[in-house]
Biopython code that builds the backbone (N, CA, C, O; Angstrom):
import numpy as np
from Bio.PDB.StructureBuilder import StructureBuilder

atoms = [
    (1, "UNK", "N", (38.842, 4.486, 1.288)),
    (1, "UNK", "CA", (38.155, 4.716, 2.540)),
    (1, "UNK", "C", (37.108, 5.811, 2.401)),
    (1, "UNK", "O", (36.024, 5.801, 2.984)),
    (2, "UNK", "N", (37.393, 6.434, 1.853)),
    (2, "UNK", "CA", (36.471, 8.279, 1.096)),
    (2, "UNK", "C", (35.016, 7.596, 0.475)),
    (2, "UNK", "O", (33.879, 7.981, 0.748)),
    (3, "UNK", "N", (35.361, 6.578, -0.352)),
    (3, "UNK", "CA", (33.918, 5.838, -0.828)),
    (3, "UNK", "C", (32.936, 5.011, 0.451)),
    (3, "UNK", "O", (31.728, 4.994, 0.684)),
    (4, "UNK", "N", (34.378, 4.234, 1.237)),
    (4, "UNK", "CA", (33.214, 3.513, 2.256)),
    (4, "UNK", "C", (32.309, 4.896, 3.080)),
    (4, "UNK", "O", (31.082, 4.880, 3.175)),
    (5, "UNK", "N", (33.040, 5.853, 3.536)),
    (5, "UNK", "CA", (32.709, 6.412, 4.513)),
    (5, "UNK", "C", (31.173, 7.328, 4.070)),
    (5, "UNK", "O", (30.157, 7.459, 4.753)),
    (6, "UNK", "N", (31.562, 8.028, 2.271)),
    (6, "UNK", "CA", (30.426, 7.994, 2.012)),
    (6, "UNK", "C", (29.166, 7.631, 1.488)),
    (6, "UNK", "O", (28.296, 8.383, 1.049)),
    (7, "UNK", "N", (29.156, 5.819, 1.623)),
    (7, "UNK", "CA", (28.294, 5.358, 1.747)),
    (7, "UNK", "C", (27.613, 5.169, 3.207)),
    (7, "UNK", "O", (26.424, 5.383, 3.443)),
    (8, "UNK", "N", (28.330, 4.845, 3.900)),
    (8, "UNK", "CA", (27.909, 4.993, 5.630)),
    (8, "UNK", "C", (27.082, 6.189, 5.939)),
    (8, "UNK", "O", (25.862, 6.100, 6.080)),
    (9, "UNK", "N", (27.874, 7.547, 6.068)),
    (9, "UNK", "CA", (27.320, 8.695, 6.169)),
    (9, "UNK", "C", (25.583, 8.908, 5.181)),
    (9, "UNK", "O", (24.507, 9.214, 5.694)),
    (10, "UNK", "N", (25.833, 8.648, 3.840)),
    (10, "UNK", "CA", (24.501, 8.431, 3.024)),
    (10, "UNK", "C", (23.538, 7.851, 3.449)),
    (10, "UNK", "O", (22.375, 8.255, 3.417)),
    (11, "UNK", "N", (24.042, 6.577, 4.003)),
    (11, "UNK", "CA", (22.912, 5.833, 4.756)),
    (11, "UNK", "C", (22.398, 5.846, 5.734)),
    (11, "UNK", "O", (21.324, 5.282, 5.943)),
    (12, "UNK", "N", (23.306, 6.758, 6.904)),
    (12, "UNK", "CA", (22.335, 7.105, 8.232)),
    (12, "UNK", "C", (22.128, 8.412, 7.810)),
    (12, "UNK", "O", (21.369, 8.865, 8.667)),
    (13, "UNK", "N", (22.309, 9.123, 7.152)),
    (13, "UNK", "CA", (21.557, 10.717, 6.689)),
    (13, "UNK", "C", (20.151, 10.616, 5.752)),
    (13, "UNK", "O", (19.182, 11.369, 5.657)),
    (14, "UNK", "N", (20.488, 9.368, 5.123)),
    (14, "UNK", "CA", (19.072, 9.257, 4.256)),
    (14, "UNK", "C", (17.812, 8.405, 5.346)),
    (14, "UNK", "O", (16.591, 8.532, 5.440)),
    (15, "UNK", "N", (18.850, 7.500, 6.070)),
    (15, "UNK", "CA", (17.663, 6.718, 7.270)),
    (15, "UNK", "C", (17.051, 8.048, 8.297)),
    (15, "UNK", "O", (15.903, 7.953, 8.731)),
    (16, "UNK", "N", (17.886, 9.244, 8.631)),
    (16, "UNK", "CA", (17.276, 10.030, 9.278)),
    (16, "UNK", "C", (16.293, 11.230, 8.168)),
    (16, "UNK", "O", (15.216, 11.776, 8.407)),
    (17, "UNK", "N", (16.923, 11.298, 7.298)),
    (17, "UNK", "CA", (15.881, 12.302, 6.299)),
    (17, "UNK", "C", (14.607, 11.523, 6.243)),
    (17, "UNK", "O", (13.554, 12.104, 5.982)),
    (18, "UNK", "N", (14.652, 10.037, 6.511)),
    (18, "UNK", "CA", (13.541, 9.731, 5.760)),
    (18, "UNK", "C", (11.945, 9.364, 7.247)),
    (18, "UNK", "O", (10.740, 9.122, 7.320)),
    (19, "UNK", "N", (13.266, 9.596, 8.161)),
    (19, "UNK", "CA", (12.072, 9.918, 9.311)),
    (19, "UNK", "C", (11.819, 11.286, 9.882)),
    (19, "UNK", "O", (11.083, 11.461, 10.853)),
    (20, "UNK", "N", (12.513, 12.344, 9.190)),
    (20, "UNK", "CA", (12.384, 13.426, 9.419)),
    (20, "UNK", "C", (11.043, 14.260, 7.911)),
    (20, "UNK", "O", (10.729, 15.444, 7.784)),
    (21, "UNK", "N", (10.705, 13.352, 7.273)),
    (21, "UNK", "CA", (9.896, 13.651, 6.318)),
    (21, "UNK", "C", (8.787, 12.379, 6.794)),
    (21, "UNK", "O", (7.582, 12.537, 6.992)),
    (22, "UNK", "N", (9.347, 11.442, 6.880)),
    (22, "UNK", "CA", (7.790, 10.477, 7.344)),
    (22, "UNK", "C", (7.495, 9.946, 5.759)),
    (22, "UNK", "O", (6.473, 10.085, 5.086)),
    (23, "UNK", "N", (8.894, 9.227, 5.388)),
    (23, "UNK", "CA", (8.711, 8.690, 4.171)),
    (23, "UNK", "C", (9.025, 7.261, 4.636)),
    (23, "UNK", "O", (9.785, 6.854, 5.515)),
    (24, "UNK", "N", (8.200, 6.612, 3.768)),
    (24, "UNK", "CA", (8.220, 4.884, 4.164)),
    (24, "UNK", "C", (8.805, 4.219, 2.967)),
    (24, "UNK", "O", (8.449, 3.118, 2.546)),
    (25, "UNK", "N", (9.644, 4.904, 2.501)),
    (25, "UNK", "CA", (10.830, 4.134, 1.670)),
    (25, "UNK", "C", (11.800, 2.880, 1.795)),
    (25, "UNK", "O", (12.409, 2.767, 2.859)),
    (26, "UNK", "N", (11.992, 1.947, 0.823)),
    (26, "UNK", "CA", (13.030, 0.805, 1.459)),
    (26, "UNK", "C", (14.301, 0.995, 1.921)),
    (26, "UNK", "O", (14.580, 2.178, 1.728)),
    (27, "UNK", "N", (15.543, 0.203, 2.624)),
    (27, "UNK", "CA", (16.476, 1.012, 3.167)),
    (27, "UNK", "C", (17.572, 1.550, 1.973)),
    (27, "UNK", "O", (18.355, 2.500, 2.009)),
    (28, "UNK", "N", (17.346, 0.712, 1.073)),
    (28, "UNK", "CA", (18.308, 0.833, 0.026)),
    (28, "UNK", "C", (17.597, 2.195, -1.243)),
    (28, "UNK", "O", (18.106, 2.249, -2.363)),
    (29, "UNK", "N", (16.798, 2.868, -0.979)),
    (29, "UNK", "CA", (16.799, 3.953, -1.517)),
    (29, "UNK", "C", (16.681, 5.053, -0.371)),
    (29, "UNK", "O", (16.670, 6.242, -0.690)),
    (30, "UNK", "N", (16.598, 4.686, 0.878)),
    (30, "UNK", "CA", (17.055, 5.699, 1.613)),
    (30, "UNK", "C", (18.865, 5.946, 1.552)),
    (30, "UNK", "O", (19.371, 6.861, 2.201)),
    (31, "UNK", "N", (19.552, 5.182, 0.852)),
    (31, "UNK", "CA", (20.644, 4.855, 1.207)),
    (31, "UNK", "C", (20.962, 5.781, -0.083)),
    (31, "UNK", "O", (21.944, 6.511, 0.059)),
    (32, "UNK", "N", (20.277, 5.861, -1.325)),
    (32, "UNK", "CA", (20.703, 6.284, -2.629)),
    (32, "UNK", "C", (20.499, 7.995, -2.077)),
    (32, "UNK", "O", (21.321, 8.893, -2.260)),
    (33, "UNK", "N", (19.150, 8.121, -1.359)),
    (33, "UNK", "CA", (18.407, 9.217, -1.183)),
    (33, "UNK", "C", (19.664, 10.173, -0.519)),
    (33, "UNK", "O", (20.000, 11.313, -0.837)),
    (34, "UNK", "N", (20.298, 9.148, 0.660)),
    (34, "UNK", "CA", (21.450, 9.494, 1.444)),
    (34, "UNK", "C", (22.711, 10.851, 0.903)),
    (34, "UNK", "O", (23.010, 12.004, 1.215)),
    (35, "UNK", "N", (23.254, 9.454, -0.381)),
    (35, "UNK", "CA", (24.690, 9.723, -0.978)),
    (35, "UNK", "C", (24.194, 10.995, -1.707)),
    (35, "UNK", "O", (24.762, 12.084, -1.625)),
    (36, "UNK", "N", (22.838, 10.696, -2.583)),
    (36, "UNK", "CA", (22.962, 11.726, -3.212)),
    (36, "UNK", "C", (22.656, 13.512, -2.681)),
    (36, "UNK", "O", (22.892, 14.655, -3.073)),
    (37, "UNK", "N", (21.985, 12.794, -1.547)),
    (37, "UNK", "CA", (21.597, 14.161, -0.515)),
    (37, "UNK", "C", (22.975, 15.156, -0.496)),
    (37, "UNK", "O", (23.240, 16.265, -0.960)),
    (38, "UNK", "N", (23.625, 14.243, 0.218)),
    (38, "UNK", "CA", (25.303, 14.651, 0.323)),
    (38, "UNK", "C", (26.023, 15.339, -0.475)),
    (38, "UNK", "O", (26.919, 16.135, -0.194)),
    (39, "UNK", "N", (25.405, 14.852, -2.040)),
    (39, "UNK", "CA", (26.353, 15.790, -2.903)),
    (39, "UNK", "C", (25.216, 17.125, -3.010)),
    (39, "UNK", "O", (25.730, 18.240, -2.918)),
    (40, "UNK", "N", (23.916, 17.072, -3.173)),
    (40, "UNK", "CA", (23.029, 18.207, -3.363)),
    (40, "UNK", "C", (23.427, 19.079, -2.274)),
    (40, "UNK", "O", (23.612, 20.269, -2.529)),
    (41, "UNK", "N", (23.618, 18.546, -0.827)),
    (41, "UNK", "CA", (23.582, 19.242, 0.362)),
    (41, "UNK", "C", (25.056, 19.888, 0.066)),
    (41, "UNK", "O", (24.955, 21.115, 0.105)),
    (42, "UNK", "N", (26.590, 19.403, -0.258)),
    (42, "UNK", "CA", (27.725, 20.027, -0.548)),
    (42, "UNK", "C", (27.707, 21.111, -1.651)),
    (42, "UNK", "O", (28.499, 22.049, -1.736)),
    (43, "UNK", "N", (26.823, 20.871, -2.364)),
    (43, "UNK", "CA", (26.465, 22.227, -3.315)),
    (43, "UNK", "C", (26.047, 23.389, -3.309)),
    (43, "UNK", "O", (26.186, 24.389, -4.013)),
    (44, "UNK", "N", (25.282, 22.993, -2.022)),
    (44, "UNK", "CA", (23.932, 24.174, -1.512)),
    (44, "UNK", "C", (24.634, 25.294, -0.510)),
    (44, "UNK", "O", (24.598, 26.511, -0.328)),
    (45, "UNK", "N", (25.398, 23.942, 0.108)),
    (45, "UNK", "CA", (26.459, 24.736, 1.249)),
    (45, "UNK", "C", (27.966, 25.507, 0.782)),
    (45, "UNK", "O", (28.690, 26.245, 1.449)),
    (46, "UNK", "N", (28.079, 25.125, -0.320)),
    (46, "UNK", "CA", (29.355, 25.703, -1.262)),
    (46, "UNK", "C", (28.783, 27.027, -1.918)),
    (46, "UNK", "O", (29.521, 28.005, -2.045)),
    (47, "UNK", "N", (27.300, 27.054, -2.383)),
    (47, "UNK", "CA", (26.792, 28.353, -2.840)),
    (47, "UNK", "C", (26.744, 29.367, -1.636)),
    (47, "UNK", "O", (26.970, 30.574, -1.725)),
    (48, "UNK", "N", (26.432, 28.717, -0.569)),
    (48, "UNK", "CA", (26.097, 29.617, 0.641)),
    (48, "UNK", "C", (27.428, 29.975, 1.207)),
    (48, "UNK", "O", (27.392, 30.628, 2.249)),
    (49, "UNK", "N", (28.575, 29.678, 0.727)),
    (49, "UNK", "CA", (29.813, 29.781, 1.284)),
    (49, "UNK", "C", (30.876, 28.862, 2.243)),
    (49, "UNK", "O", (32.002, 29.105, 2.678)),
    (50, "UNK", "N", (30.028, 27.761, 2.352)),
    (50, "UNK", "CA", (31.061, 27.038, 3.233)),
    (50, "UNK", "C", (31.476, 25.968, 2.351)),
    (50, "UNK", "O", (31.136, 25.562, 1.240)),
    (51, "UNK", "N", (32.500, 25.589, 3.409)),
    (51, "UNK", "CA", (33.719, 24.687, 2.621)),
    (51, "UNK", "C", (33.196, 23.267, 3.606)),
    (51, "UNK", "O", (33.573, 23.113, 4.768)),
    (52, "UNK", "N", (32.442, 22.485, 3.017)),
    (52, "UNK", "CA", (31.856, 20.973, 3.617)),
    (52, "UNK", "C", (33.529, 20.154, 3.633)),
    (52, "UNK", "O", (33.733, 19.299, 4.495)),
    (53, "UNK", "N", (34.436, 20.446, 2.806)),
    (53, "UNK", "CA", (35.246, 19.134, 3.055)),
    (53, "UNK", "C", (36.040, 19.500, 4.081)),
    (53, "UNK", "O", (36.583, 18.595, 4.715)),
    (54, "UNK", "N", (36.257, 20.783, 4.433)),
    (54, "UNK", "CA", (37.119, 20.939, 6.422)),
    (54, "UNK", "C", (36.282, 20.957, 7.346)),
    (54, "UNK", "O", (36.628, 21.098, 8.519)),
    (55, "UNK", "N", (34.962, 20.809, 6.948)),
    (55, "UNK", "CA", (33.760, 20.382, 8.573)),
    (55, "UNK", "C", (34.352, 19.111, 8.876)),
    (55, "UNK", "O", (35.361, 18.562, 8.433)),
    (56, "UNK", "N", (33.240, 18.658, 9.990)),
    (56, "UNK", "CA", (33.990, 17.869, 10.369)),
    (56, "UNK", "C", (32.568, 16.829, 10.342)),
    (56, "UNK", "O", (31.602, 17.225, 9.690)),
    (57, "UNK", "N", (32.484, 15.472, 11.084)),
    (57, "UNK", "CA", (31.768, 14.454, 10.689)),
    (57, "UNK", "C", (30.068, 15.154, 11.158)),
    (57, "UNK", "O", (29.119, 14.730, 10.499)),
    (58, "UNK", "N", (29.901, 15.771, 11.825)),
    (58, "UNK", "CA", (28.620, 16.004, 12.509)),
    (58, "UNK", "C", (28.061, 17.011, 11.573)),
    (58, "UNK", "O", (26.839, 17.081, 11.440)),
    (59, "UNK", "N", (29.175, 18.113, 10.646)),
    (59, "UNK", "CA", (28.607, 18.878, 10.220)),
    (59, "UNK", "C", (28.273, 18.487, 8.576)),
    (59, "UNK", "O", (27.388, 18.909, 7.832)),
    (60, "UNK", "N", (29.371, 17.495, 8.342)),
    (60, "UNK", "CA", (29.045, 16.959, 6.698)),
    (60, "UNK", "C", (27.676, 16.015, 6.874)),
    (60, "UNK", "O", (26.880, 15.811, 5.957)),
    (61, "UNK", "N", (27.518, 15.316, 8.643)),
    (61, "UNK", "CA", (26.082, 14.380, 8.383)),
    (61, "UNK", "C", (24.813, 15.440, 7.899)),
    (61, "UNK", "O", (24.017, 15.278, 6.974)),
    (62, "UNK", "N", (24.942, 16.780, 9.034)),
    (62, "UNK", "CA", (23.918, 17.549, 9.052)),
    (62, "UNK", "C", (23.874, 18.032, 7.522)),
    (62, "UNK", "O", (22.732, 18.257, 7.122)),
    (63, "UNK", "N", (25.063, 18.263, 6.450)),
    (63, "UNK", "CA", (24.239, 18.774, 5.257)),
    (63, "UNK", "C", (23.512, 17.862, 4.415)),
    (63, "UNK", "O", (22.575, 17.981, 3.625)),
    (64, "UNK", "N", (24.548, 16.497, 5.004)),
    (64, "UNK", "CA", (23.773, 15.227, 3.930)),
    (64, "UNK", "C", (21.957, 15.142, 4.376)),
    (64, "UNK", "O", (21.121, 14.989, 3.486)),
    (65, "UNK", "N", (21.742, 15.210, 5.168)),
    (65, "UNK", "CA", (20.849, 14.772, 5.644)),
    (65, "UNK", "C", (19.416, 15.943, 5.502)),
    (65, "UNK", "O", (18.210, 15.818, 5.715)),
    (66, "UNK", "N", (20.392, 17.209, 4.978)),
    (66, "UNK", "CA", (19.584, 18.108, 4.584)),
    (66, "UNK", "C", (19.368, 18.408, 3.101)),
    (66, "UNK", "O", (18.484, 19.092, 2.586)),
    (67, "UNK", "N", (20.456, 17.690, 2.487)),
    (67, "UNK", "CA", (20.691, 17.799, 0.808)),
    (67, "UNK", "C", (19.576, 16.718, 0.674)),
    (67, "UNK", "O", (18.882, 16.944, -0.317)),
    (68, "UNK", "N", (19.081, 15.287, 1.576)),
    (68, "UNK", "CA", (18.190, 14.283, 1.515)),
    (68, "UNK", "C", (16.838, 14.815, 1.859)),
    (68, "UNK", "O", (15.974, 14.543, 1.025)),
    (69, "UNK", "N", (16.531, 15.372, 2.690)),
    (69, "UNK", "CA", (15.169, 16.217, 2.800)),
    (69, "UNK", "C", (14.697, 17.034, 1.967)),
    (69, "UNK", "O", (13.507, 17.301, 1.799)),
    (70, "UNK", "N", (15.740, 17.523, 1.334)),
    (70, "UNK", "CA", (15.601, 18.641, -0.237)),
    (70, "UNK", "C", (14.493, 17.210, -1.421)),
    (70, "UNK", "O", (13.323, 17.041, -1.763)),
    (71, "UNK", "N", (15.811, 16.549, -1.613)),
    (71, "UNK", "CA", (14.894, 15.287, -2.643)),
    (71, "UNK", "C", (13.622, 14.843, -1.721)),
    (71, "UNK", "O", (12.524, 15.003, -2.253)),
    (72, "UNK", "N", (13.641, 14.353, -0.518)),
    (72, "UNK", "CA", (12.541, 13.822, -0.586)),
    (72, "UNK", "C", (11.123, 14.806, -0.967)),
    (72, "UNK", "O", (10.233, 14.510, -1.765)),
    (73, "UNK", "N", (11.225, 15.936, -0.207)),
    (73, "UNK", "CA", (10.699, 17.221, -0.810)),
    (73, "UNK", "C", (10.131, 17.025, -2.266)),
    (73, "UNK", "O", (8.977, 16.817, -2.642)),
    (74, "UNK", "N", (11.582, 17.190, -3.126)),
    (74, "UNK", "CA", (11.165, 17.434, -4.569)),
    (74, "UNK", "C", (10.331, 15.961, -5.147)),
    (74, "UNK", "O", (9.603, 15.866, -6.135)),
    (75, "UNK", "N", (10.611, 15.193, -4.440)),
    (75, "UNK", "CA", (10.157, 14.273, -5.391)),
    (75, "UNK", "C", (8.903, 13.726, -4.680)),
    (75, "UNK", "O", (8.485, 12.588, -4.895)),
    (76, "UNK", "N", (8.294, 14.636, -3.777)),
    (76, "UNK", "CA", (6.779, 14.620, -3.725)),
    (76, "UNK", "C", (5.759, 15.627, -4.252)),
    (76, "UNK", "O", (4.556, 15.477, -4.468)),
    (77, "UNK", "N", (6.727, 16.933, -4.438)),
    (77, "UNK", "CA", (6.236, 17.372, -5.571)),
    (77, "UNK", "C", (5.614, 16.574, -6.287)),
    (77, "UNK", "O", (4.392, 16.466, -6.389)),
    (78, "UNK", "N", (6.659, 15.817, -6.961)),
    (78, "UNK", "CA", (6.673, 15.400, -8.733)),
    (78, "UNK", "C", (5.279, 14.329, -8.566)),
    (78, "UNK", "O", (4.834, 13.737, -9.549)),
]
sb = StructureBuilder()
sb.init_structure("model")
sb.init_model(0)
sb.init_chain("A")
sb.init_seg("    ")
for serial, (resi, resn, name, xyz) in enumerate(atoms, 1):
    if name == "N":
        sb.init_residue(resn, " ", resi, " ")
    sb.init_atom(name, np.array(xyz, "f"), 0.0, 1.0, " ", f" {name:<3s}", serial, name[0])
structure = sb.get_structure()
């Protein structure tokens, strides 16, 4: 259930990162953009001190969705 849920979560965090950047990406790499947001965003928030796996659903969307704005970011850099 831990895998479905974070594919779900990935995919409406990467569908909102990707209108919160104004990227016209297909849904299925907003969806990659998503999952992987999620783990960048649990990293960022583990350096900063919090513990993402006792938040609760609103607060693990808000890091995914901010770990996804990070990539889309970097990879307009590139």
């Amino acid at each position: 259930m831990g895998f479905l849920y974070s594919i779900l979560l990935g995919g409406i965090a990467g569908y909102i990162a990707s209108r919160i950047m104004e990227s016209h990406n297909p849904w299925y790499i907003n969806v990659i953009l998503g999952i992987v947001g999620g783990f960048v965003g649990g990293f960022i928030a583990r350096k900063l001190g919090n513990d993402p796996d006792n938040d609760g659903l609103l607060m693990n969307l808000l890091i995914a969705v901010g770990g996804a704005v990070v990539l889309i970011f970097l990879g307009r850099l590139l």
